[in-house]
OpenMM code with the backbone's topology and positions (N, CA, C; nanometers):
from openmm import Vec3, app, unit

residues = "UNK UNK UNK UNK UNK UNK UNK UNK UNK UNK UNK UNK UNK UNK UNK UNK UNK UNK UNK UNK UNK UNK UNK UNK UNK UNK UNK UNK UNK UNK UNK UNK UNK UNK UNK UNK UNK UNK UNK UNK UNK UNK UNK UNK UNK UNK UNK UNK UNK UNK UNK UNK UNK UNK UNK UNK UNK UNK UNK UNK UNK UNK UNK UNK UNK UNK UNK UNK UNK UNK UNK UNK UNK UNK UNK UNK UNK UNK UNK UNK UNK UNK UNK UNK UNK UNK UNK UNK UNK UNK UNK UNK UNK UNK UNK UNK UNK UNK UNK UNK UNK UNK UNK UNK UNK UNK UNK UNK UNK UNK UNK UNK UNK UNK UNK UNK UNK UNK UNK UNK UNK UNK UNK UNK UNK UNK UNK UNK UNK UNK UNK UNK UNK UNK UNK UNK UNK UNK UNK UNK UNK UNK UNK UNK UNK UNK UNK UNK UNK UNK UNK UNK UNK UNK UNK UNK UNK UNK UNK UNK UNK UNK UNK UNK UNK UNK UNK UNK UNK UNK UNK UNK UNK UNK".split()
positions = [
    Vec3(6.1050, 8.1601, -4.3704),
    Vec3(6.0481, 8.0297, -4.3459),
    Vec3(5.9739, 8.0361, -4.2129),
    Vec3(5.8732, 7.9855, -4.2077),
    Vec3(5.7699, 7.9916, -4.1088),
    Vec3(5.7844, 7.8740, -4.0112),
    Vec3(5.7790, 7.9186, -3.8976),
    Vec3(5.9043, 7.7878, -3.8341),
    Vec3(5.7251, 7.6939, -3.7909),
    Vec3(5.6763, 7.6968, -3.7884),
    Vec3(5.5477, 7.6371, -3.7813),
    Vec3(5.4974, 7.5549, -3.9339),
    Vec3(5.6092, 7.5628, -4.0355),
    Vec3(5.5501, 7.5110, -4.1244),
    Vec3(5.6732, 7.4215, -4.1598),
    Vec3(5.7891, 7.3972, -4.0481),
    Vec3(5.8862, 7.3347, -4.0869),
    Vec3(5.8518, 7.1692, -4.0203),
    Vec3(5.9668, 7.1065, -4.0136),
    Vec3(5.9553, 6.9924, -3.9416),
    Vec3(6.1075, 6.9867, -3.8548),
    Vec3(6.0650, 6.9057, -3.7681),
    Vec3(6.2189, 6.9475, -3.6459),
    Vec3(6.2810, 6.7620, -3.6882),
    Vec3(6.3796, 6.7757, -3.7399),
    Vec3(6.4921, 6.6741, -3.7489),
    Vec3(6.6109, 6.6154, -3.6313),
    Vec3(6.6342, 6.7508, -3.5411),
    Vec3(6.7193, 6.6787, -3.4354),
    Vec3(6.6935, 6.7895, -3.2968),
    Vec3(6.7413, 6.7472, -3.2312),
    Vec3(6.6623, 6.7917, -3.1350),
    Vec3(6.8462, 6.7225, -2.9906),
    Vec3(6.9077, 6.8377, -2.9198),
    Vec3(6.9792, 6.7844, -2.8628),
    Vec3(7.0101, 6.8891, -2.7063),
    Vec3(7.0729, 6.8157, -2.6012),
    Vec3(7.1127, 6.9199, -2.5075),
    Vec3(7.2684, 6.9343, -2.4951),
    Vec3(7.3271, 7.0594, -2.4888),
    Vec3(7.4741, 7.0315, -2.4559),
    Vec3(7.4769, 7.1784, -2.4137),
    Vec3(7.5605, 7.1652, -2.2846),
    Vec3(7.6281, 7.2486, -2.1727),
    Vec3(7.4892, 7.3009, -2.1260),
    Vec3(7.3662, 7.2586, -2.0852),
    Vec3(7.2386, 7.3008, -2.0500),
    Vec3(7.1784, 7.3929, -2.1491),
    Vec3(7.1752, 7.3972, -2.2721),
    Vec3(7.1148, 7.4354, -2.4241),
    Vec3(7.0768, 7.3399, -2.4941),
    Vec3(6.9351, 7.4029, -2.5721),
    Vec3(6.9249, 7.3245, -2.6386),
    Vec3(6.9405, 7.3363, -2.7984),
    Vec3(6.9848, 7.2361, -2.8381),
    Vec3(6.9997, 7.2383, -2.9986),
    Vec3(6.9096, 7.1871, -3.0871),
    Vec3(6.8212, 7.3027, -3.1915),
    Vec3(6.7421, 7.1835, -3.2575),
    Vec3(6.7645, 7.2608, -3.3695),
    Vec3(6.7599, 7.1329, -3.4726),
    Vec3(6.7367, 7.1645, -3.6392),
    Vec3(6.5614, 7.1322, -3.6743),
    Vec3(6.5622, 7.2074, -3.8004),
    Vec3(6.4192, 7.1868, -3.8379),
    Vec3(6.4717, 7.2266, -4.0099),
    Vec3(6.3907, 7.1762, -4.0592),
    Vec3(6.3743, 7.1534, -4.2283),
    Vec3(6.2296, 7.2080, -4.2577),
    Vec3(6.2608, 7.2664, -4.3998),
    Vec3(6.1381, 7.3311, -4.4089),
    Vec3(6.1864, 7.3321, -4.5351),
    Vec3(6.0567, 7.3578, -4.6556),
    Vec3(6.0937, 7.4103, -4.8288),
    Vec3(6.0271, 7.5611, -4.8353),
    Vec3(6.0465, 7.5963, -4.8646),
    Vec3(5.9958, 7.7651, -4.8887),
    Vec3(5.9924, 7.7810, -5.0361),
    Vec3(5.9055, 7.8058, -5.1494),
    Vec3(5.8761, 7.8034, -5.2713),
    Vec3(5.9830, 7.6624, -5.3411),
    Vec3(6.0797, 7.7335, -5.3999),
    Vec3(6.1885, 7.6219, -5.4418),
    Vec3(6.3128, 7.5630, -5.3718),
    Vec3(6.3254, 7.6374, -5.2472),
    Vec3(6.4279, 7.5980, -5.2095),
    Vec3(6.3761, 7.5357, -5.0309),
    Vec3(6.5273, 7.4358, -5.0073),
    Vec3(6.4959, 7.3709, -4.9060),
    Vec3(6.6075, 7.4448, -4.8382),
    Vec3(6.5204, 7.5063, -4.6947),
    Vec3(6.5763, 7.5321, -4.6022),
    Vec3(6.6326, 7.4503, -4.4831),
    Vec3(6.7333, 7.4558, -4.4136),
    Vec3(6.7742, 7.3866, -4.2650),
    Vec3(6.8301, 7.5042, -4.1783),
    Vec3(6.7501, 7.5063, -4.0566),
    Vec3(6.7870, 7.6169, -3.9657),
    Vec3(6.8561, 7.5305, -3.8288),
    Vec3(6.9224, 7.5998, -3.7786),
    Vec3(6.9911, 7.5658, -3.6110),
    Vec3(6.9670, 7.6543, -3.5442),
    Vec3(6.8775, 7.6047, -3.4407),
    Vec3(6.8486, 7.7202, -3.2998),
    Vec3(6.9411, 7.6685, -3.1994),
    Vec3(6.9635, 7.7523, -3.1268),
    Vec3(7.0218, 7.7513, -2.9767),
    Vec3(6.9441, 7.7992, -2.8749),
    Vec3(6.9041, 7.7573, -2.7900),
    Vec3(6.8266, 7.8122, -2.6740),
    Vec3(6.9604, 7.9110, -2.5819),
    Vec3(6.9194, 8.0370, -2.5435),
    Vec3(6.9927, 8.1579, -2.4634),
    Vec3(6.9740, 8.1643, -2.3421),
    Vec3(6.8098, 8.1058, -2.3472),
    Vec3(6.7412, 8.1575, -2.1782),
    Vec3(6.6965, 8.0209, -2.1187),
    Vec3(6.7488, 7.8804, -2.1566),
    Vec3(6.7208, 7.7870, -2.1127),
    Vec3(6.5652, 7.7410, -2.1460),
    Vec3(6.5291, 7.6002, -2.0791),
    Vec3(6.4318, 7.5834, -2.1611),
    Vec3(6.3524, 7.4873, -2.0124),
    Vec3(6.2566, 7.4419, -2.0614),
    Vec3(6.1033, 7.4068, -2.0074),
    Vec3(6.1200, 7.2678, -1.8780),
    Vec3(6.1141, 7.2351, -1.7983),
    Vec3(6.1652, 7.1096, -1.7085),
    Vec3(6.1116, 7.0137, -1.7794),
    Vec3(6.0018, 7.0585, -1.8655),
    Vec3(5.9208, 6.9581, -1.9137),
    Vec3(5.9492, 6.9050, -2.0482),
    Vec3(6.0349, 6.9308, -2.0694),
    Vec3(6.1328, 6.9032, -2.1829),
    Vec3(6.2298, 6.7851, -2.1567),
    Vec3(6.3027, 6.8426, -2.0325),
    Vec3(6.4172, 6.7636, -1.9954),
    Vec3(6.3389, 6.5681, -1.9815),
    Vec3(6.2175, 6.6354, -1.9319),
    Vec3(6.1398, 6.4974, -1.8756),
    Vec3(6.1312, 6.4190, -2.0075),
    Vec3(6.0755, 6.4754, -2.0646),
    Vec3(6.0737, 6.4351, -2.1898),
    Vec3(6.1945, 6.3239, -2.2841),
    Vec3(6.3427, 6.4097, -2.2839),
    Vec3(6.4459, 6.3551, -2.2934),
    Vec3(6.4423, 6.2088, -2.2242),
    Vec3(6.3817, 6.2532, -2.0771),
    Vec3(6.4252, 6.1122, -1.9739),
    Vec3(6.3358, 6.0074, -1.9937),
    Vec3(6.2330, 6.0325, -2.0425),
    Vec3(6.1508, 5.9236, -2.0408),
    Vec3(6.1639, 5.8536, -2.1611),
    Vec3(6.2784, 5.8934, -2.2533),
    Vec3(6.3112, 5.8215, -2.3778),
    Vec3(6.4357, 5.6821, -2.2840),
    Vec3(6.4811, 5.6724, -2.1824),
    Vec3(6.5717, 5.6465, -2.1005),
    Vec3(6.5495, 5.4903, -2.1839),
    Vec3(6.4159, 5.4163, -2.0913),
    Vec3(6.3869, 5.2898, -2.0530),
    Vec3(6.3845, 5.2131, -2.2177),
    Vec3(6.3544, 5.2902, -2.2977),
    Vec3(6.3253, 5.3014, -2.4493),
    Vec3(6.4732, 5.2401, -2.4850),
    Vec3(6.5620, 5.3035, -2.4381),
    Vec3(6.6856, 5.2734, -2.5150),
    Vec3(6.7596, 5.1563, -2.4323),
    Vec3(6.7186, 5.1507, -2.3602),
    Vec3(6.7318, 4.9687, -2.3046),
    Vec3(6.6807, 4.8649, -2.4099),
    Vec3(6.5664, 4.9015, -2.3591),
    Vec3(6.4709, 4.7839, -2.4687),
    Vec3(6.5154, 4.7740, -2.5857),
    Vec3(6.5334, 4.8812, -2.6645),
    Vec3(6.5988, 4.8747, -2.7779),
    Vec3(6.7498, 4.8019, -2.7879),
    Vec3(6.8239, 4.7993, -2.7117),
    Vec3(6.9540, 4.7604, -2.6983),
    Vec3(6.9069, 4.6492, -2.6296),
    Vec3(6.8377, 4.6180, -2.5734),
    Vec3(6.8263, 4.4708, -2.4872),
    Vec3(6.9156, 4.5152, -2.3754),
    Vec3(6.9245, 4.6174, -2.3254),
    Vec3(7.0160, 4.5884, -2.1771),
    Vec3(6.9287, 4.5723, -2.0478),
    Vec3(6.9605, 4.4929, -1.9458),
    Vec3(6.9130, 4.5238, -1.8282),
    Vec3(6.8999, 4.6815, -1.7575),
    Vec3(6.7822, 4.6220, -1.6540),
    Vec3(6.8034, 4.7844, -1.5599),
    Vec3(6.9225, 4.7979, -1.4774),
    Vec3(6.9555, 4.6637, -1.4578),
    Vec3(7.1129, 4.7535, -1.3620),
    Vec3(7.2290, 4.7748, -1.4287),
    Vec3(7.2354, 4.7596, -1.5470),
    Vec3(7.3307, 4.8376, -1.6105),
    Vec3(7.3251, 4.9599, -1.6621),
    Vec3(7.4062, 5.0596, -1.5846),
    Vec3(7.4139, 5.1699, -1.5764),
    Vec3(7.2827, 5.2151, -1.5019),
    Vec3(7.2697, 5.1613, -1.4056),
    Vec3(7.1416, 5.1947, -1.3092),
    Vec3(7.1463, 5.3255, -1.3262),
    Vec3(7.0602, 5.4741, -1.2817),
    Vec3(7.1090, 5.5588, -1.2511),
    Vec3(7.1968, 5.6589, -1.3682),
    Vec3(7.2540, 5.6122, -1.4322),
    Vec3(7.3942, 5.6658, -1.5119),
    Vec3(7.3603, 5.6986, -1.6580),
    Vec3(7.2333, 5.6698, -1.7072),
    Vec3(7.2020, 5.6271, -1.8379),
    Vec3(7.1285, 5.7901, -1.8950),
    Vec3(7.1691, 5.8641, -2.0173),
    Vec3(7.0630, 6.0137, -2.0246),
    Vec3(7.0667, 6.0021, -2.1688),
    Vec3(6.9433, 6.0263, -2.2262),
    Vec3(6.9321, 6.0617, -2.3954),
    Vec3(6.9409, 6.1619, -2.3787),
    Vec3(7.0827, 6.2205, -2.4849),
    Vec3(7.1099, 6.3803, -2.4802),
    Vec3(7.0858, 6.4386, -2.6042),
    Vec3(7.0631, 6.3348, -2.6985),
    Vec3(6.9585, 6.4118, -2.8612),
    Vec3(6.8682, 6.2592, -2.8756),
    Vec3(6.8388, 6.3758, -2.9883),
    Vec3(6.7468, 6.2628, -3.0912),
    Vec3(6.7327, 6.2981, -3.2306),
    Vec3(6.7581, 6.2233, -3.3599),
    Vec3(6.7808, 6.2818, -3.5125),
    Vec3(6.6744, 6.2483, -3.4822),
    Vec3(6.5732, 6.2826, -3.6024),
    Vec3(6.4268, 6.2184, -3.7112),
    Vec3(6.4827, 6.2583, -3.7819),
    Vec3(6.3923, 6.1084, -3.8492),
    Vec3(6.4064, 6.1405, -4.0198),
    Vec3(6.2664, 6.1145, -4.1059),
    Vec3(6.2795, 6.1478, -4.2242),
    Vec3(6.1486, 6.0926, -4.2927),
    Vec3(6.1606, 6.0534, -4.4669),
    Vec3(6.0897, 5.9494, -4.4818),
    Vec3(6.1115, 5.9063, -4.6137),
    Vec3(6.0147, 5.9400, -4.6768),
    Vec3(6.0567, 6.0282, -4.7751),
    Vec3(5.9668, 6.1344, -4.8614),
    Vec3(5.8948, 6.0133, -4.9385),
    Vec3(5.9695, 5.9150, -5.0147),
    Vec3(5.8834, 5.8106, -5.0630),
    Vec3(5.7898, 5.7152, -4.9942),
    Vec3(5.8259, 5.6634, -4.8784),
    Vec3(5.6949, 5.6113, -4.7936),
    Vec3(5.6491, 5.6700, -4.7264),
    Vec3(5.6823, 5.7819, -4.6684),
    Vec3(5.6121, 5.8605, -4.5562),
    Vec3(5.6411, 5.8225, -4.4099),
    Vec3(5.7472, 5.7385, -4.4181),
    Vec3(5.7380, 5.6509, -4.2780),
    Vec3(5.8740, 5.7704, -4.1970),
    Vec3(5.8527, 5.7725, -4.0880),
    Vec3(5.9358, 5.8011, -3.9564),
    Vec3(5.9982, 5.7638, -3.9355),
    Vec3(6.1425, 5.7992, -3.8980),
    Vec3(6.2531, 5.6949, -3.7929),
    Vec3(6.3581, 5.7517, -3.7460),
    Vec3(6.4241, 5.7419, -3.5988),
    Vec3(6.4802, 5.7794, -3.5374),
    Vec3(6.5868, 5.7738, -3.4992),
    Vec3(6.6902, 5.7924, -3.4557),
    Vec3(6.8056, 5.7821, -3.3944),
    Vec3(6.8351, 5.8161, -3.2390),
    Vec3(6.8608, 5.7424, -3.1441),
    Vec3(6.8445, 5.8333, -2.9981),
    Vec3(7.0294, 5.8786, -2.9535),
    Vec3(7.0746, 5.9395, -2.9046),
    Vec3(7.2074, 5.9763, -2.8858),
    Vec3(7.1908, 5.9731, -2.7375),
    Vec3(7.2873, 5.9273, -2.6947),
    Vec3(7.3018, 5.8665, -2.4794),
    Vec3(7.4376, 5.9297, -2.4725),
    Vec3(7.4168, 5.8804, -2.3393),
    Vec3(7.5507, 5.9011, -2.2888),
    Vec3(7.5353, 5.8025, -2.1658),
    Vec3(7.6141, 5.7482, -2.0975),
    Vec3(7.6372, 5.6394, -1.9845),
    Vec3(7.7336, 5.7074, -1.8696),
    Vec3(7.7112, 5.7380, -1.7733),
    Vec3(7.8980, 5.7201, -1.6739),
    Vec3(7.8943, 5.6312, -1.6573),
    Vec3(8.0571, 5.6073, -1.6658),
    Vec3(8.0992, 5.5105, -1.6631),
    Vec3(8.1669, 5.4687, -1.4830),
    Vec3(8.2027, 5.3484, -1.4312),
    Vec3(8.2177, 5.3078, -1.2980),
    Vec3(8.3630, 5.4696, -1.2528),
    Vec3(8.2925, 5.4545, -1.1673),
    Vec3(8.4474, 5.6000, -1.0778),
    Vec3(8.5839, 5.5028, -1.1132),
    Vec3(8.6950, 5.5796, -1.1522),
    Vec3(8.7886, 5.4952, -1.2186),
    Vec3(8.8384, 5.4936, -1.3076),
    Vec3(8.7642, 5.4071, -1.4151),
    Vec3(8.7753, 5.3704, -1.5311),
    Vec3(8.8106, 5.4836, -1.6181),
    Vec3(8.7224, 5.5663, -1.6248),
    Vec3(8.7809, 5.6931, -1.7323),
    Vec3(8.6858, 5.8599, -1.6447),
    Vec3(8.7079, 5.9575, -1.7128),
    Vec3(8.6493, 6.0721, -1.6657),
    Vec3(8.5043, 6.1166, -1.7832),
    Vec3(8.5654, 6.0895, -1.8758),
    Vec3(8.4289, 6.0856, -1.9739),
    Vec3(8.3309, 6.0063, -2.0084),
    Vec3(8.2061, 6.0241, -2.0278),
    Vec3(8.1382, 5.9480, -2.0348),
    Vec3(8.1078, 5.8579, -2.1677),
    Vec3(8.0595, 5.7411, -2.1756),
    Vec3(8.0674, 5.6415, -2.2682),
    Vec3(7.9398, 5.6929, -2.3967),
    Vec3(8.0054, 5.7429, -2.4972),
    Vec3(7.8575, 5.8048, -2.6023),
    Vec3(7.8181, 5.6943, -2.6801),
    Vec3(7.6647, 5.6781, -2.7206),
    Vec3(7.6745, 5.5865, -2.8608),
    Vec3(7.5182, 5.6370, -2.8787),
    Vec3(7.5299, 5.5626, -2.9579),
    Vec3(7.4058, 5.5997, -3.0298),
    Vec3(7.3005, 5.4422, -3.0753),
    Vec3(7.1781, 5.4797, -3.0161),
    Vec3(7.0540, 5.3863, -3.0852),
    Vec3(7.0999, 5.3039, -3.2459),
    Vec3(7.0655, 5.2323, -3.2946),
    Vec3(7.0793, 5.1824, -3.3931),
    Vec3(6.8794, 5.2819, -3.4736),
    Vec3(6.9294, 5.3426, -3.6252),
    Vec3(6.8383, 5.3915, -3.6712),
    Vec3(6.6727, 5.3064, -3.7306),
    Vec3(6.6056, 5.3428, -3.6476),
    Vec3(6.4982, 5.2356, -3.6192),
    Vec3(6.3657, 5.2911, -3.7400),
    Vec3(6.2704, 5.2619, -3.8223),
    Vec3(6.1829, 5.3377, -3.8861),
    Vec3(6.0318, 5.3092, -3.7824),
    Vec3(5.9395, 5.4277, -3.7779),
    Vec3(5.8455, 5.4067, -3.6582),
    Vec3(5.7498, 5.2960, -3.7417),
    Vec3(5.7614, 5.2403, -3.8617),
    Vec3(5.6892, 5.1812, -3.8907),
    Vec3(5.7395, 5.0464, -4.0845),
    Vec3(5.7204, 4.9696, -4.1022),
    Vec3(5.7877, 4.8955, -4.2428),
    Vec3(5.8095, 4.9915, -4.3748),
    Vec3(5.9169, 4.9661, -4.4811),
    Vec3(5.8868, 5.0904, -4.5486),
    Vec3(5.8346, 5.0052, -4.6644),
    Vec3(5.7836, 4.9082, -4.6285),
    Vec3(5.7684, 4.8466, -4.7335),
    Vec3(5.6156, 4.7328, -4.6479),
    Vec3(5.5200, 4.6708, -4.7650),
    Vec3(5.3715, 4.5917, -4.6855),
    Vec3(5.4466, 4.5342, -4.6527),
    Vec3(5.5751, 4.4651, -4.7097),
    Vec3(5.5668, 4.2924, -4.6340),
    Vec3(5.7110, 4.2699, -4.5672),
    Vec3(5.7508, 4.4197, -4.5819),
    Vec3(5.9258, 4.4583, -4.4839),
    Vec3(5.8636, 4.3559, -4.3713),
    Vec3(5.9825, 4.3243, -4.2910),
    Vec3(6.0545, 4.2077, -4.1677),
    Vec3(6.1634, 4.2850, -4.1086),
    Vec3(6.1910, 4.4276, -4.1052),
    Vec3(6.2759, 4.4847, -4.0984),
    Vec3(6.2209, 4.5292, -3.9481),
    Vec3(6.3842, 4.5335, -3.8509),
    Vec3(6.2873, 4.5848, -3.7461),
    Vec3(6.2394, 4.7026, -3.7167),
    Vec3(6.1588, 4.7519, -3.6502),
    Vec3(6.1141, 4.9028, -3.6056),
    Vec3(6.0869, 4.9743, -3.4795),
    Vec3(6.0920, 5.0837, -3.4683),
    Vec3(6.0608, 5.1352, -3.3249),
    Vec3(5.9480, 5.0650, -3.2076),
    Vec3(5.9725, 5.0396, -3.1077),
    Vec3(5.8619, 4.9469, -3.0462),
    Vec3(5.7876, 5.0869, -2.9990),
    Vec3(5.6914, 5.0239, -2.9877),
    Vec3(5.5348, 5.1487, -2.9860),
    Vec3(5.5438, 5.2342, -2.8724),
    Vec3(5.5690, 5.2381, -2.7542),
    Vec3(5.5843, 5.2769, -2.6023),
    Vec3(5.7180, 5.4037, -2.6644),
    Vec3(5.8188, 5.3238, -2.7359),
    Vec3(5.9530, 5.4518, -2.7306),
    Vec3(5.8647, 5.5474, -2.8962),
    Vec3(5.7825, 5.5072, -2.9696),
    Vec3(5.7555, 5.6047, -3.0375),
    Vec3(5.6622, 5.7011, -3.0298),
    Vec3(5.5610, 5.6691, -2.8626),
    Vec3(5.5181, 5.7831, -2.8275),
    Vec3(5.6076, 5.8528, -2.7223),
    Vec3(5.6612, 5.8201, -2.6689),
    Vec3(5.7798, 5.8657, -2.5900),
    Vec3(5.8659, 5.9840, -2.7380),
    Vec3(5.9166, 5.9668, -2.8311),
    Vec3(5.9682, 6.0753, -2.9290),
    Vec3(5.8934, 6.1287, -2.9444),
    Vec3(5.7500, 6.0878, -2.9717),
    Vec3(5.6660, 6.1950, -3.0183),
    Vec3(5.5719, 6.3055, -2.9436),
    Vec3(5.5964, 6.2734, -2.8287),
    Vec3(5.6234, 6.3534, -2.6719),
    Vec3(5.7566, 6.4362, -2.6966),
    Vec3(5.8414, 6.3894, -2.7022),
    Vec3(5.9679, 6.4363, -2.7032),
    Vec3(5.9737, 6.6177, -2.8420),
    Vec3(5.8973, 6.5157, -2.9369),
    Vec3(5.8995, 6.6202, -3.0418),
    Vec3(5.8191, 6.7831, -3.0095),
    Vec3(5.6842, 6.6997, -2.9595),
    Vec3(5.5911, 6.8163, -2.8969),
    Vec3(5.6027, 6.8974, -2.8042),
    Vec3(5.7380, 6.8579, -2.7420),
    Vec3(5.7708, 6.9600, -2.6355),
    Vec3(5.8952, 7.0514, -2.7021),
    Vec3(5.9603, 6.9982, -2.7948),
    Vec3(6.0466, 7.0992, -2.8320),
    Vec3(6.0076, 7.1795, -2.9669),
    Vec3(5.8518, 7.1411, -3.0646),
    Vec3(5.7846, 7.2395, -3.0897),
    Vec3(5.7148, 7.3341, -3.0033),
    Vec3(5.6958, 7.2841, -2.8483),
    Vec3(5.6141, 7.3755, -2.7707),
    Vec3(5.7782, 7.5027, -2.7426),
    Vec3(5.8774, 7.4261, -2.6947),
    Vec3(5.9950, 7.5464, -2.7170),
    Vec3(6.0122, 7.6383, -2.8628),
    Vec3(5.9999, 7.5831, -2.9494),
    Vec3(5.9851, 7.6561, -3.0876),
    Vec3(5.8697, 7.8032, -3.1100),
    Vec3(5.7375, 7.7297, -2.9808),
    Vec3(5.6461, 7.8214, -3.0223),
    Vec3(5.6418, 7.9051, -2.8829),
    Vec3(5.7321, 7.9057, -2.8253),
    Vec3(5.7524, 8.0137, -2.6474),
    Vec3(5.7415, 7.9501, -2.5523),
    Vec3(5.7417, 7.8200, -2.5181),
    Vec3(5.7364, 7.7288, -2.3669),
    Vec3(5.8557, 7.7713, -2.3525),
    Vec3(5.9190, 7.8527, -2.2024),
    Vec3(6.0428, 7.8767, -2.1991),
    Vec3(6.0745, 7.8368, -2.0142),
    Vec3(6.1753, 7.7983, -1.9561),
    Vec3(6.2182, 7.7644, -1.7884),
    Vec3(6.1033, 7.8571, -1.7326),
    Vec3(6.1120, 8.0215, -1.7778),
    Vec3(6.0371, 8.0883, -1.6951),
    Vec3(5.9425, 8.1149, -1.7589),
    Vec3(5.8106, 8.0350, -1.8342),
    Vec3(5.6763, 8.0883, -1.8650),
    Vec3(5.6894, 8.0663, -2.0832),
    Vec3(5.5892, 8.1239, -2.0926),
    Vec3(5.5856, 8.1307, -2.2048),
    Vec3(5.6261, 8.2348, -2.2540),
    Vec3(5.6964, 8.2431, -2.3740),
    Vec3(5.7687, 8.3479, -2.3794),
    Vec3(5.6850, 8.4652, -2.4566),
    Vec3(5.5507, 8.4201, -2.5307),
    Vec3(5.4839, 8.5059, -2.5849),
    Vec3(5.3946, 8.5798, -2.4426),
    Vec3(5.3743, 8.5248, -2.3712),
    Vec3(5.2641, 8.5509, -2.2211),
    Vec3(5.3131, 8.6869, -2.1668),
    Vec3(5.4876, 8.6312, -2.2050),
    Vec3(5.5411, 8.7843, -2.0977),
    Vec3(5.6069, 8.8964, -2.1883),
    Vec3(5.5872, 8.8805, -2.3092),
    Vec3(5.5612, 9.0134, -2.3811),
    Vec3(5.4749, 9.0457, -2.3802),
    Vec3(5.3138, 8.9886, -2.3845),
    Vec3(5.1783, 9.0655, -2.3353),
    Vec3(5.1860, 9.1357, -2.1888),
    Vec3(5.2304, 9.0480, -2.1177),
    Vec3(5.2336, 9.1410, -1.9837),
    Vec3(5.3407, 9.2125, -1.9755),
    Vec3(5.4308, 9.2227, -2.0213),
    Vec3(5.5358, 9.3416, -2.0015),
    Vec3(5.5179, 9.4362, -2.0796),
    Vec3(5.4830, 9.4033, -2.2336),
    Vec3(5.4513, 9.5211, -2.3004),
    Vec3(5.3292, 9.5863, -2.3789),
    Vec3(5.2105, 9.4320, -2.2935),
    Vec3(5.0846, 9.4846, -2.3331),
    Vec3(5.0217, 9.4483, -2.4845),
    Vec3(5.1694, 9.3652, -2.5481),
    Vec3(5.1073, 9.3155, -2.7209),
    Vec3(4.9859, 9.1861, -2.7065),
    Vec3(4.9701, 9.2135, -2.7684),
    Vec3(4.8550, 9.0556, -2.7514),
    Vec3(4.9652, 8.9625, -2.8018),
    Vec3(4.9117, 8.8497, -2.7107),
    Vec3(5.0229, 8.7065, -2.7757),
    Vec3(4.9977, 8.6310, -2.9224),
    Vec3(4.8838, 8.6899, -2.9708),
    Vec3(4.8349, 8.6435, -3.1271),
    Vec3(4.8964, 8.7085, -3.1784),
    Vec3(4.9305, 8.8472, -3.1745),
    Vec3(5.0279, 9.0031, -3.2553),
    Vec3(5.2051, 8.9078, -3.2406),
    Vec3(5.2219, 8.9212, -3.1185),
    Vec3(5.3649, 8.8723, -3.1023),
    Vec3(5.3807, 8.7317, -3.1553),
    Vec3(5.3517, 8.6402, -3.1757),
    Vec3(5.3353, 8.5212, -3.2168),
    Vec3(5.3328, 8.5075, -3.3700),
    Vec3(5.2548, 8.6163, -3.4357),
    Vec3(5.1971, 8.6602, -3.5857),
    Vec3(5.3372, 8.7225, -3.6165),
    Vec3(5.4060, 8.7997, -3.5431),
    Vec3(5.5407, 8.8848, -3.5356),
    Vec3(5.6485, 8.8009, -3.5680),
    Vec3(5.6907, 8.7096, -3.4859),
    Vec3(5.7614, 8.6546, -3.4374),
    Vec3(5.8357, 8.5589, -3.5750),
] * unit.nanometer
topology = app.Topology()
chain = topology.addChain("A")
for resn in residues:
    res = topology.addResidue(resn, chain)
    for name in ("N", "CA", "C"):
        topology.addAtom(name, app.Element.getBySymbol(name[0]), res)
């Protein structure tokens, strides 16, 4: 399966790795793969994660001073409806909670939002526009990890310079 011809479904960080699934069909059958990142991954990623932050307020209706500071999207599912074509998301947080109270942090999850009606005259609610380019930022940076954006460089760049392949050969390889 040609990971360029898949689609990425979740996308998460845990213990500074990242976790992503991607779906793909290959003749008759439907594939689902799980990567793990080994060598860490892009700052510009993490940003990415963070700027889903303000998103999941709005969505929840909370103020900014709750959990000032304390608030991190540590995944994100997609999904897609093969019959409408429409998008929709899930965001996964985490909160600390006040010094005290407990040692772990408070998890929950977004309520599953579609980026758009699945239906002309749906009333159903949907992703507000600001957090669905914010995922779809989010997505493009962890296809840019899929295709060699890595902490230190691209990862196809420094097999050309270390071993002289062209990054179209290693990439075509890969």
């Amino acid at each position: 399966m040609n990971i360029l011809d898949t689609r990425i479904t979740k996308a998460k960080i845990k213990d500074g790795q990242l976790h992503v699934e991607i779906e793909g069909t290959e003749t008759d059958t439907e594939r689902k793969t799980t990567l793990r990142s080994l060598d860490g991954y892009h700052p510009d990623l993490q940003a990415a994660f963070d700027a889903c932050v303000p998103h999941v307020r709005e969505i929840l209706g909370w103020p900014d001073h709750l959990y000032a500071g304390e608030l991190i999207v540590t995944g994100v599912s997609w999904s897609h409806s093969e019959n409408t074509g429409v998008d929709g998301a899930v965001m996964v947080c985490q909160a600390k909670l006040p010094e005290g109270t407990c040692n772990s942090p408070f998890c929950f999850n977004t309520p599953h939002l579609p980026f758009d009606q699945y239906a002309e005259d749906g009333q159903q609610p949907t992703m507000p526009g600001d957090a669905i380019g914010a995922l779809n930022a989010l997505r493009r940076e962890v296809q840019a990890y899929l295709e060699g954006k890595r902490a230190q460089g691209g990862l196809f760049d420094r097999v050309e310079k270390r071993f002289g392949i062209p990054e179209h050969a290693a990439r075509n390889a890969a």
